[in-house]
C-alpha positions as CSV (number, residue, x, y, z in Angstrom):
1,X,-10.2,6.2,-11.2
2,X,-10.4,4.4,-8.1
3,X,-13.2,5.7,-5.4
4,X,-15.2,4.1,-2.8
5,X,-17.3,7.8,-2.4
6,X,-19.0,7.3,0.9
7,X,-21.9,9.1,2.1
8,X,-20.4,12.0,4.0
9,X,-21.9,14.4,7.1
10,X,-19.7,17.1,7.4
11,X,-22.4,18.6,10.5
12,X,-20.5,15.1,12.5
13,X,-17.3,14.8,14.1
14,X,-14.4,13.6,11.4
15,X,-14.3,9.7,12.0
16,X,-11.9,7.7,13.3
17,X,-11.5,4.8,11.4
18,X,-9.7,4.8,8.0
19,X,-10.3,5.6,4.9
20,X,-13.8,6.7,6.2
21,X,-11.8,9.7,8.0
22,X,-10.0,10.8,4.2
23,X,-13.3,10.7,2.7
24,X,-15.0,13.4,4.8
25,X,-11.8,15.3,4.5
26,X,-12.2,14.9,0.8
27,X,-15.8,16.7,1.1
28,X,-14.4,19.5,3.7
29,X,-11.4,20.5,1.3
30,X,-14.0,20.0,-1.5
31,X,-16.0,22.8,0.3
32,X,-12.7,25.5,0.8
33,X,-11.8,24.8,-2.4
34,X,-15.1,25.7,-4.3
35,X,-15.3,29.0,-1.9
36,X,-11.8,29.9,-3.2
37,X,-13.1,29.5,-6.8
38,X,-15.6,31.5,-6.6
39,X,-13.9,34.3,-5.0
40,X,-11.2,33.7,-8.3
41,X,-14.0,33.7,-11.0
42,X,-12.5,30.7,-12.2
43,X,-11.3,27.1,-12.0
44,X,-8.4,26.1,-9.5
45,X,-5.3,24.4,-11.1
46,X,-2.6,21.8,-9.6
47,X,0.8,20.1,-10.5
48,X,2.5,17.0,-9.6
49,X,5.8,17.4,-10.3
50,X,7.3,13.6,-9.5
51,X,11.0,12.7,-8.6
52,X,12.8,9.5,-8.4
53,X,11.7,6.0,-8.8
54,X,8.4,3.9,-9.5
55,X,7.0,4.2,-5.9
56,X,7.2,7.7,-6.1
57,X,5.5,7.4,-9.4
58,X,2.5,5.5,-8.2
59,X,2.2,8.0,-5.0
60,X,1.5,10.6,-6.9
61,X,-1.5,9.0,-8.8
62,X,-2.6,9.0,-5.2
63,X,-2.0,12.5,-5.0
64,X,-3.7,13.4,-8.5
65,X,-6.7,10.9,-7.5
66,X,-7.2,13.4,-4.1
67,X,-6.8,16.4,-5.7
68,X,-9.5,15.7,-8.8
69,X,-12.0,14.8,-6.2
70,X,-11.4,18.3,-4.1
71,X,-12.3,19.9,-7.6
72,X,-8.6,21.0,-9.0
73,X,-8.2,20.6,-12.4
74,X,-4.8,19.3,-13.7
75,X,-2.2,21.9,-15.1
76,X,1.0,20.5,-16.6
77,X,3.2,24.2,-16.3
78,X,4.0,24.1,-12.4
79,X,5.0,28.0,-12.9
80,X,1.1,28.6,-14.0
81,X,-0.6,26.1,-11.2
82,X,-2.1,27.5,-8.4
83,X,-1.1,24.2,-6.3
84,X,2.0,22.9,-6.8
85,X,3.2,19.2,-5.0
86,X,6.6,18.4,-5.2
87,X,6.8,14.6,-4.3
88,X,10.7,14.4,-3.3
89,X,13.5,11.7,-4.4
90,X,16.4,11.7,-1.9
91,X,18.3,8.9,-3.1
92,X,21.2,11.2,-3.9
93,X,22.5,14.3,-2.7
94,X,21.8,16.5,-5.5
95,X,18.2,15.4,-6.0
96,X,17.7,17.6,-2.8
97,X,19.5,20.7,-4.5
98,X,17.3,20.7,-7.2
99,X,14.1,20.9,-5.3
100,X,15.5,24.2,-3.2
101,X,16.4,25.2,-6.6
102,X,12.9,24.9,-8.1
103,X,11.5,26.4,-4.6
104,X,13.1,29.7,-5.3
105,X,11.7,29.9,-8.5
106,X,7.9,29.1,-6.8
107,X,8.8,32.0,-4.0
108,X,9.1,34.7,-6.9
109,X,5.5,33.3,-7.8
110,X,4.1,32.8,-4.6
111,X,4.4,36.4,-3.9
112,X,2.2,37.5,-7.0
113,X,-0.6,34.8,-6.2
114,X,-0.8,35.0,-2.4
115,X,-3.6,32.1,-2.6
116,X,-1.4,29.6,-4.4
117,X,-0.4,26.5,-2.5
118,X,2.8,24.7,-2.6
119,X,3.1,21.4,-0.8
120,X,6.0,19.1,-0.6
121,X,6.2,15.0,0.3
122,X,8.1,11.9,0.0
123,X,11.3,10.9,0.8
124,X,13.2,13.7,1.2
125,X,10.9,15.3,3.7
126,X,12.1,12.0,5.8
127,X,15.1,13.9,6.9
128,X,14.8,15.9,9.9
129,X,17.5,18.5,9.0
130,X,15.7,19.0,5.7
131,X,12.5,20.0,7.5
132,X,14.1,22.4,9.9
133,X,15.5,23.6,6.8
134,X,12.0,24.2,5.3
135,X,11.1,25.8,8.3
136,X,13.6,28.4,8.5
137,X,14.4,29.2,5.4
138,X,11.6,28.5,3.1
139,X,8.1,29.8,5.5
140,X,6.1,30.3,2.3
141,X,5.7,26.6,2.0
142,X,2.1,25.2,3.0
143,X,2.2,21.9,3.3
144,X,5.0,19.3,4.4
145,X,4.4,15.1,4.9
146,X,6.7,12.6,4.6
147,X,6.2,8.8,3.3
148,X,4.4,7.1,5.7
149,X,1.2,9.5,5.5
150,X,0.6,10.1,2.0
151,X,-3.2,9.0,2.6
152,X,-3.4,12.0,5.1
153,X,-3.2,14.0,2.0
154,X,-6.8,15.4,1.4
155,X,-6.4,15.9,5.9
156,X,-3.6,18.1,5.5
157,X,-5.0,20.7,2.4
158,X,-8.3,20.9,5.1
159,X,-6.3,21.6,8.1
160,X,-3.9,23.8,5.9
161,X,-7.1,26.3,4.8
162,X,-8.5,26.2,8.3
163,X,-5.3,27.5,9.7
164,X,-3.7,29.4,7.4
165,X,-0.2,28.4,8.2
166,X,2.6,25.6,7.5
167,X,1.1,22.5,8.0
168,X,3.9,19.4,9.2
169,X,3.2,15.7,9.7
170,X,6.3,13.7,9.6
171,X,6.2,9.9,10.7
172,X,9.4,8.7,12.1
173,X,7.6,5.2,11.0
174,X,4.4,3.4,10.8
175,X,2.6,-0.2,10.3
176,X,-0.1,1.6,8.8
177,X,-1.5,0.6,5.5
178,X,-4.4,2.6,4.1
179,X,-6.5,0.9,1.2
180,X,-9.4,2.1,-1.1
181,X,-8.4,5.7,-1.6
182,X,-9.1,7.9,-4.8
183,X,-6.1,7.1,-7.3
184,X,-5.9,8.9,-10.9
185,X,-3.8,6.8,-13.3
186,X,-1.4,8.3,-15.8
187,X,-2.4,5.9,-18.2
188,X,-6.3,4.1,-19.0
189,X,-4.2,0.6,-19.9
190,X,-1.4,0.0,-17.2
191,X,-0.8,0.6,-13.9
192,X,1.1,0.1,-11.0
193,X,0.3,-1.6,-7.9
194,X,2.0,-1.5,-4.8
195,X,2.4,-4.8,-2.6
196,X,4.7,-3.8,-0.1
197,X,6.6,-0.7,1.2
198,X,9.6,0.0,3.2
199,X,13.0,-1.7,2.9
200,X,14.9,-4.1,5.4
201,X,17.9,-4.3,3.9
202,X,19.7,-1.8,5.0
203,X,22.6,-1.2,2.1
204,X,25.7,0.5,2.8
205,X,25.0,3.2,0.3
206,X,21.5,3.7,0.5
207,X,18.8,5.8,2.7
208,X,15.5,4.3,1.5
209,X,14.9,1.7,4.7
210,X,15.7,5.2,6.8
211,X,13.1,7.3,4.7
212,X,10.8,4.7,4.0
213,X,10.6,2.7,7.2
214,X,10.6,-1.2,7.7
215,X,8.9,-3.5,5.3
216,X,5.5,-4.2,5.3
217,X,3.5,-6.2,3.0
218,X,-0.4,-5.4,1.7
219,X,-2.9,-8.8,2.4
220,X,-3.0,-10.7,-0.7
221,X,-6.8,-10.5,-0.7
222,X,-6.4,-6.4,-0.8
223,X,-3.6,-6.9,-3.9
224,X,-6.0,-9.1,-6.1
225,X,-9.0,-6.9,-5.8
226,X,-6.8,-3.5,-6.8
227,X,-5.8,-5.6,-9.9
228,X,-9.3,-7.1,-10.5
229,X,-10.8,-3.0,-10.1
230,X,-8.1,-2.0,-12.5
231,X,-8.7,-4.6,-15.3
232,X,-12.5,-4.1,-15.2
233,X,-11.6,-0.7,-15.9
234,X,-9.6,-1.0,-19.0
235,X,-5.8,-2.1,-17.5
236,X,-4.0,-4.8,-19.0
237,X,-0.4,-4.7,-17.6
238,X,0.2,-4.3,-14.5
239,X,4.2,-3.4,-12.8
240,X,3.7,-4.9,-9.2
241,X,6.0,-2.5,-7.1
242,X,8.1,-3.1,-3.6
243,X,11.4,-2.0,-2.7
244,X,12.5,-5.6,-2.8
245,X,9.9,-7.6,-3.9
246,X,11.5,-11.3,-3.7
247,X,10.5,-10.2,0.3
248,X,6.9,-9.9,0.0
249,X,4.4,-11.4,2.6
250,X,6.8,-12.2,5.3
251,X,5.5,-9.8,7.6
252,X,1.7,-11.0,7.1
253,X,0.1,-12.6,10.1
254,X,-0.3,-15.6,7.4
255,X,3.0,-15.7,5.5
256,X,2.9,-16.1,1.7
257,X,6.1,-16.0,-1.0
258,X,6.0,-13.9,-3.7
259,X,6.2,-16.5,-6.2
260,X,2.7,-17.5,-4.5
261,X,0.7,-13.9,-5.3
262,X,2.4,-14.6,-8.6
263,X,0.4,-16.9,-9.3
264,X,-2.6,-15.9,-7.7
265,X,-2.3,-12.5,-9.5
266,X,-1.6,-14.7,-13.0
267,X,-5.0,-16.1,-12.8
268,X,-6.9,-12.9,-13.0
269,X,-8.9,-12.9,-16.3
270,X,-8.6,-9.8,-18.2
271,X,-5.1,-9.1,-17.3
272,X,-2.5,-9.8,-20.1
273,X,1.1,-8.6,-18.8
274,X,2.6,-8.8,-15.4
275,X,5.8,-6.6,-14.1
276,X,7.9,-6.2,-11.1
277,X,10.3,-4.5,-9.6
278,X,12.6,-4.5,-7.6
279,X,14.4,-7.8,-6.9
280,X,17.0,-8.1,-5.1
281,X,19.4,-11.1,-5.9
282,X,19.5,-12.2,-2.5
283,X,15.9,-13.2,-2.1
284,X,15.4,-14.4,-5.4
285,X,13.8,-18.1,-4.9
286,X,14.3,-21.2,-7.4
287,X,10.1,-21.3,-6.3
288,X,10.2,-17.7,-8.4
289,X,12.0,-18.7,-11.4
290,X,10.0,-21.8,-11.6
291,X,6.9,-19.2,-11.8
292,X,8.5,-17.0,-14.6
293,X,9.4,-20.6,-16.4
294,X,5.7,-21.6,-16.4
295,X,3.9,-18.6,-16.2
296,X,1.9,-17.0,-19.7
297,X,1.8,-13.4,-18.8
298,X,4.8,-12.6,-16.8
299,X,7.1,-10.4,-19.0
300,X,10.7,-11.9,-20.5
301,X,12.3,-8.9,-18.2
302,X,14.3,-8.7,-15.3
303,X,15.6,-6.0,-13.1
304,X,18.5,-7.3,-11.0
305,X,20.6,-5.3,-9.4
306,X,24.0,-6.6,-9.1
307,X,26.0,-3.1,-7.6
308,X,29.4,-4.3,-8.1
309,X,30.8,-7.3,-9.3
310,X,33.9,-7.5,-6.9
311,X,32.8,-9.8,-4.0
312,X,34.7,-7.9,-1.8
313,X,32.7,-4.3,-2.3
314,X,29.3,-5.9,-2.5
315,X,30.5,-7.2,1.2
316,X,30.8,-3.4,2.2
317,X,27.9,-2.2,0.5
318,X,26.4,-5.0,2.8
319,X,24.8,-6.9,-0.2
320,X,24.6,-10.2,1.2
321,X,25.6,-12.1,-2.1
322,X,29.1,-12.8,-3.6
323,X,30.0,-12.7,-7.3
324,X,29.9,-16.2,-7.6
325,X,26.1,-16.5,-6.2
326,X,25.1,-13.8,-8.7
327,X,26.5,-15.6,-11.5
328,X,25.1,-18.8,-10.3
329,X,22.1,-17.2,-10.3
330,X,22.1,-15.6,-13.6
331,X,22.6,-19.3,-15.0
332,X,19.4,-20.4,-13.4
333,X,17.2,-17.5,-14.7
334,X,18.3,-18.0,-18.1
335,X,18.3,-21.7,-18.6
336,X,14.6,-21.8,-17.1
337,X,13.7,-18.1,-19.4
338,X,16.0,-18.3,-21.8
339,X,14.4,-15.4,-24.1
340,X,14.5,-13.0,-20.8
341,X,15.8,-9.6,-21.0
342,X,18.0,-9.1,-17.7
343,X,19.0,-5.3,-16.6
344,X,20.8,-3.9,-13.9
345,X,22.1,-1.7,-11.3
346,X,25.9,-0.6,-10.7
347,X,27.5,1.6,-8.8
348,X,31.5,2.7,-9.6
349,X,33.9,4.7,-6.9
350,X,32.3,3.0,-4.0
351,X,34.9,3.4,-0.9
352,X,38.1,1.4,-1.1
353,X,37.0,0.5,-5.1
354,X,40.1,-0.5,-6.2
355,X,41.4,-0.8,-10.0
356,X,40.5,-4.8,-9.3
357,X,37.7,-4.5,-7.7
358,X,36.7,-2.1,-10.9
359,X,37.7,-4.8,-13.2
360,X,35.6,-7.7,-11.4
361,X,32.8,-5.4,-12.2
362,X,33.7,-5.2,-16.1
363,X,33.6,-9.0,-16.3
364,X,30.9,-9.6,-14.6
365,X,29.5,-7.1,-17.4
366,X,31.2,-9.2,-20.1
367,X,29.8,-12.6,-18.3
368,X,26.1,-11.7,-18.1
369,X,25.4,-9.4,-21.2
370,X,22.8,-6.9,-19.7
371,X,20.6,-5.7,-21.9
372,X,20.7,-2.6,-20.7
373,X,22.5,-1.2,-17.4
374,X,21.8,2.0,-15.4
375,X,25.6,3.2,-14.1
376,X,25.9,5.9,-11.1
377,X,28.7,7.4,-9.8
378,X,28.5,6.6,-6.0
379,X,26.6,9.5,-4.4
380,X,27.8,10.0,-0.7
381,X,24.6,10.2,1.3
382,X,24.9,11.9,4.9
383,X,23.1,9.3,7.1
384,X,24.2,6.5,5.6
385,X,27.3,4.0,6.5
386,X,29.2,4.4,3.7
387,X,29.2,8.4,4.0
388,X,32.1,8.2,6.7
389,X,33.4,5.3,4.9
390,X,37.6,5.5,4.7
391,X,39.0,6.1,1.3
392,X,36.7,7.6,-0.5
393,X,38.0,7.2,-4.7
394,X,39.2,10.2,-6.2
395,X,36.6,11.9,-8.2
396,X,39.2,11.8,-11.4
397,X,39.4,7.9,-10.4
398,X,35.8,7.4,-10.8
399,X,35.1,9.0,-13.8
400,X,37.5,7.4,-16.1
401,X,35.9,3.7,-14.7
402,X,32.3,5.4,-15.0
403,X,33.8,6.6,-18.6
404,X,35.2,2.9,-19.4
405,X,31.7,1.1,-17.9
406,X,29.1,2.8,-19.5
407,X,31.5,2.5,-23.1
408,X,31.4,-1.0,-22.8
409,X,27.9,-1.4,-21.3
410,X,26.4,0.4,-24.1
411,X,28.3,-1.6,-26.6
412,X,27.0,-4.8,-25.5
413,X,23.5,-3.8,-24.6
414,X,23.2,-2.5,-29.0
415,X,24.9,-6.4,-29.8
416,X,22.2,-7.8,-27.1
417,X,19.5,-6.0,-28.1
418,X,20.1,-6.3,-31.7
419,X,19.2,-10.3,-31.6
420,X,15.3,-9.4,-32.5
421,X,15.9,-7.6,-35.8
422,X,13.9,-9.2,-38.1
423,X,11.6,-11.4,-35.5
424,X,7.4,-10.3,-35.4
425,X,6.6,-9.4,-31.5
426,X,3.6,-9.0,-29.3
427,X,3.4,-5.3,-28.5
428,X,1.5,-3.2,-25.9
429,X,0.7,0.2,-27.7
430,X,1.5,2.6,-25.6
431,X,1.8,6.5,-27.2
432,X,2.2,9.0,-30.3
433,X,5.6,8.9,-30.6
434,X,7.1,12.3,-29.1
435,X,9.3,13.4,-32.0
436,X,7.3,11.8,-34.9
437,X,3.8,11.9,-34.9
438,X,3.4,9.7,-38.0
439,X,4.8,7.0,-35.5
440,X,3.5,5.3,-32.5
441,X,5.7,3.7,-29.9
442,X,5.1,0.4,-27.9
443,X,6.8,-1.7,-25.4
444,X,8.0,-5.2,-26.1
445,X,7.3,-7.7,-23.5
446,X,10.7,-7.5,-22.7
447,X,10.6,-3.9,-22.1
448,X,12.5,-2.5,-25.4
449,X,10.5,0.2,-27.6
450,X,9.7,0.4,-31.1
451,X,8.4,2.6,-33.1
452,X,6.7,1.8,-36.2
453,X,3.5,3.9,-38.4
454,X,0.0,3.3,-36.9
455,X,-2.9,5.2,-36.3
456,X,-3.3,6.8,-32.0
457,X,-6.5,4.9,-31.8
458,X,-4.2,1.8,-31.5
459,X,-3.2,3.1,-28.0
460,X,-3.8,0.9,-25.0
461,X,-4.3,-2.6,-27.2
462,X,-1.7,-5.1,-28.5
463,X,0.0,-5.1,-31.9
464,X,2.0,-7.4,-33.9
465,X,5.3,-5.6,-35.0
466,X,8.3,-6.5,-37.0
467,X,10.9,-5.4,-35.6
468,X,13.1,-3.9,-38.7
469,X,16.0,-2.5,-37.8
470,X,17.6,-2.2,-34.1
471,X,18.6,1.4,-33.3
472,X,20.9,0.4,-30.1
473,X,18.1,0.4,-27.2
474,X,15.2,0.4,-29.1
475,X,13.8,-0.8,-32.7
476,X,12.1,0.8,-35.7
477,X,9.5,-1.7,-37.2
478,X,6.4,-2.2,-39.4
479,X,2.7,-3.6,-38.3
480,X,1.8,-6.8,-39.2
């Protein structure tokens, strides 16, 4: 738990400055909250209910942290929680279906607890004609921020019981970064740690620099004392998280590489494993693999997006890298790591993917032997360029190269993968194993599983495993 607790007047004006002003809203909503509780007779309950990616994940510690403090008690079944938070994903199309889907289902609840509270953040609440949408057509919903705001949280639940109706607060953007607010982690031995947020890169496809505004980078200073707070209180790994990483610091007043807070972040004692995501190829420095060459504790993985593998679509999606420099780039990573575990992006049926284009993808595939790939079908997204894009692919089209990619990907991430069988690793312990409770499961530096017998109280330190027999993307094995 990460808490500064100020002293707090709530007889004084809120304060201006931050995160001074969230604290006294902290103590305020603290206040409604108890008065609703004993009204009830009993204890109040939330769920965060998180979709999408990593960032998303991290937010809503944030969120957790806040709403612990205001004295809600955690409730995994969203159906039984008297405050629900829906922190949104938008990155495709159908991800905003499935919330209005799940919104229904809260309405029918809603109406038999008229004191519950629903909220809803993150990206999707980024697009203006899904907030006009909210308000029209979904009025029981209390609360509604977007991205930029997400420290406004305990704010909002205080203004929302003061006024008793739907509470908005969308930033179209900001250059705002809040530190030293309450964070609950979902697990005591690793966490992530933001470093940067927003996107510059504006991809064909994609709507995260719209949603999540321009990049901008924490101060180095503010990044090394999260990590130090976190490994004093038990974390060990940490996943340092940015929409493109290989960017950090360029938009500090004193400008600093990644590779840099790298290495400043590698000589914090205490911490044993270091993570990152995402990179993108473009910004990937021969400073940065010379780091990962020398350093102890950054893991053998690496996310790497490639999208297509036809030089000619990664020029639409507006990539900035050929095939070629991909490659060339892949050749540099390994012969500096050679034991590193590379995975990847790619997207099939984006406009004007032709059968050759399809096929420079495929051997790109066969060239750099991902250890594991994540394959979408390209998702039109309203907003974006490539939504009014010319020839779109035929949806019959892009399922049999979907069907023929993720064939051949999966067949070569088992043979990859497979090159460990019978090798003693360094794992990080990390649960009961959730079909076999005899088991427990731990992560591999470079981020496979196995699952071998062990006691739980193993959780959260290092093991020794060998690694048995490979089961395609992860490995049975036996302690050491």
């Amino acid at each position: 738990m990460n808490t500064m607790n100020p002293e707090i007047n709530l007889s004084k004006e809120a304060p201006l400055e931050e995160p001074e002003r969230q604290y006294y809203y902290i103590e305020k909503a603290k206040k409604y909250v108890k008065e609703q509780m004993e009204k009830l007779g009993r204890q109040l309950t939330f769920c965060v209910v998180t979709f999408g990616c990593q960032m998303n994940a991290r937010d809503s510690e944030k969120l957790t942290g806040v709403l612990r403090q205001i004295g809600y008690t955690e409730e995994s079944n969203e159906e039984k929680a008297d405050f629900v938070i829906y922190n949104t994903c938008t990155v495709r199309e159908n991800a905003n279906m499935r919330v209005y889907g799940r919104l229904g289902q809260l309405n029918r609840i809603k109406r038999r607890k008229p004191y519950m509270m629903i909220a809803l953040c993150g990206c999707m609440m980024q697009e203006p004609e899904v907030v006009e949408k909210l308000k029209k057509s979904y009025r029981f919903v209390d609360i509604i921020f977007g991205t930029h705001n997400i420290y406004k949280f305990a704010e909002l639940i205080a203004t929302r019981f003061e006024s008793e109706r739907m509470v908005i607060d969308i930033w179209k953007d900001t250059d705002k970064i809040v530190e030293n607010l309450p964070s609950e982690r979902k697990f005591p031995f690793k966490s992530g740690v933001n470093i940067m947020f927003g996107c510059n890169n504006f991809c064909s496809y994609c709507i995260v620099p719209y949603v999540r505004g321009r990049e901008r980078s924490r101060d180095k200073e503010a990044i090394i004392a999260e990590i130090k707070r976190l490994v004093a209180d038990g974390v060990v790994e940490v996943m340092l998280l940015g929409q493109n990483v290989n960017s950090y610091g360029k938009t500090l007043e004193e400008p600093i590489s990644f590779a840099e807070l790298l290495k400043e972040v590698e000589k914090i004692e205490g911490l044993e494993r270091i993570r990152f995501m995402t990179s993108h190829p473009k910004d990937l420095s021969d400073e940065l693999i010379e780091v990962m060459k020398d350093s102890k504790k950054i893991c053998k993985h690496l996310h790497l997006p490639v999208q297509s593998g036809s030089s000619r679509i990664l020029e639409k999606m507006n990539r900035r890298y050929t095939k070629e420099q991909y490659l060339e780039l892949v050749r540099k990573i390994r012969e500096a790591v050679p034991d590193i575990s590379l995975t990847t992006d790619i997207i099939v049926g984006f406009p004007g993917e032709t059968e050759e284009d399809f096929l420079e993808t495929m051997d790109i595939v066969e060239k750099v032997r991902y250890d594991s790939a994540f394959t979408f079908i390209y998702s039109k997204r309203t907003g974006t360029p490539a939504a009014v894009m010319e020839e779109q692919v035929p949806q019959e089209i892009v399922k049999d190269r979907f069907d023929r990619l993720l064939k051949r990907v999966q067949e070569i991430s088992s043979e990859v993968c497979a090159v460990h069988e019978g090798t003693t690793q360094t794992v990080l312990v990390e649960s009961v194993n959730d079909h076999d409770e005899t088991l427990l499961t731990g992560r591999l530096s470079n981020n496979l599983l196995v699952h071998f017998p062990g006691d739980a109280g193993l959780i959260g330190s290092f093991a020794d495993v060998r690694l048995d027999e490979c089961k395609g993307f992860y490995y049975l094995g036996t302690m050491v």
